[in-house]
C-alpha angles and dihedrals in degrees: 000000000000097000086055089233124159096249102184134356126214130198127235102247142119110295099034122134105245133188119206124231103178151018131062087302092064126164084014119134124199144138110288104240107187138326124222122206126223119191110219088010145070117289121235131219123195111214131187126219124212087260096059094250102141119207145179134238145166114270085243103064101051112103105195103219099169153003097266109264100054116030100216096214125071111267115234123239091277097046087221097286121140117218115197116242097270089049083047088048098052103040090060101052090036105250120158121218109245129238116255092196091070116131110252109211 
């Protein structure tokens, strides 16, 4: 990217790796689902995580970095995944999640 070039372009549709700007999921990355449009009002897109966790956004606030399979840009640390407070929790002070499935004697 030294030359400054556009190297690749990607189209806004369903499947398309996607980034968030804005909006209370923020920073997060996921698979665009669907987009409904709203006439007078603000159009919403419907976005999927890695986790499965699916989501909704305004149209505005979608970035498209890939084609869906591969983001062409690099992921940050997170991988734009959002934890909620107690995973957070957890990760940081290296605590493993246990195993429900343990025999009780």
């Amino acid at each position: 990217m030294v030359d400054k070039n556009i190297q690749s372009v990607y189209k806004f549709v369903n499947g398309a790796s996607v980034y968030l700007t804005g909006g209370n999921n923020i920073g997060r990355i996921g698979i665009l689902q669907s987009i409904e449009k709203h006439p007078g009002s603000f159009d919403i897109a419907h976005v999927k995580d890695v986790r499965g966790q699916k989501f909704s956004t305004r149209l505005s606030n979608i970035f498209v970095i890939g084609d869906g399979k591969t983001p062409a840009i690099s992921i940050p640390k997170g991988e734009g995944i959002k934890y909620s407070l107690i995973e957070e929790r957890d990760e940081r002070m290296g605590i493993e999640e246990e195993d429900d499935n343990e025999d009780d004697e």
